[in-house]
C-alpha positions, 0 to 999 in steps of 0.5 A: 898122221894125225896132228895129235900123233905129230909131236912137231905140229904141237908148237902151239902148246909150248910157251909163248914169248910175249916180243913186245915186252921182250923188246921193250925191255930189251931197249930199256936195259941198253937206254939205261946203260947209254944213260948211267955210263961213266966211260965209253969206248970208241971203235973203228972197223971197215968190213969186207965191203969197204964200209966204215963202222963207228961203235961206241961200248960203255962196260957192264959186269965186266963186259964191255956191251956196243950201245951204239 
């Protein structure tokens, strides 16, 4: 089968996503919510390993998003 005639090996004429200015932008929206944030949210989970997980969530549209 000619590639030409195979649709999956036409990945290459898709759109292709730019992932470096996907993450830059990516940091810059959670940079400026830790940043701008006038309440923060603390919590505390243990995994099924024992590990201790600390996350820190600041709300954004109504949602609370972890930060950290």
């Amino acid at each position: 089968m000619s590639e030409r005639s195979n649709p999956r090996a036409r990945w290459h004429d898709e759109p292709v996503v730019d992932l470096e200015r996907f993450k830059a932008e990516t940091m810059a929206y959670f940079r400026a919510l830790d940043e701008a944030a006038t309440q923060r949210y603390h919590f505390r989970h243990a995994d099924e390993e024992g590990g201790l997980w600390y996350i820190e969530a600041v709300p954004d549209r109504g949602k609370l998003v972890a930060i950290k």
